[in-house]
Residue, then its C-alpha position, 0 to 999 in steps of 0.5 A: x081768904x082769896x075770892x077763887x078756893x079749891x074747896x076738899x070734903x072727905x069722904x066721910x063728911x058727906x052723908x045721906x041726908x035722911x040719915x043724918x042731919x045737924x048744924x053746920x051742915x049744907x044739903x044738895x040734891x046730887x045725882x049719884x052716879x056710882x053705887x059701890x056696897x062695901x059691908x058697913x059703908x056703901x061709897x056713891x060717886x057723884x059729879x059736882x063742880x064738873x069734879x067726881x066726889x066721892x061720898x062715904x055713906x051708911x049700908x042703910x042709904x037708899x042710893x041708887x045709881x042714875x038717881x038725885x039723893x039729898x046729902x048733907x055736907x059738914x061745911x065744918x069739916x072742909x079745906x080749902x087750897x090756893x087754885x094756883x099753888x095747891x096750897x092749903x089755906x086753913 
């Protein structure tokens, strides 16, 4: 795999952290930005790599906007594309 990815997580494989946990799974400290309620799913949005991502979260997260929150990434579940291309590598 070449050096420089463009690294793609759904929404769905990024959690609160305090609500899920497991192998495989990388945690960050991220400041959400946006905190959108949607009945059973709650969607935040964050900034990481100078990118919005969008993190699909339980109705229970304690998100709050303009605060950090640790979540949890399933690193098993990403893709990866050729920055040149777009092209996906796995």
């Amino acid at each position: 795999m070449p050096e420089d990815v463009i690294l793609g997580v759904r929404p769905e494989d990024i959690a609160d952290a305090s609500l899920r946990g497991g192998e495989g799974r990388q945690e960050a400290d991220c400041l959400i930005d946006i905190v959108e309620p949607a009945g059973a799913d709650t969607f935040a949005v964050m900034q990481l790599g100078g990118k919005h991502v969008t993190a699909r979260l339980h109705a229970e997260t304690g998100a709050v906007a303009g605060q950090n929150l640790n979540l949890v990434f399933d690193l098993g579940k990403v893709s990866y594309f050729a920055p040149e291309t777009g092209e996906r590598l796995n």
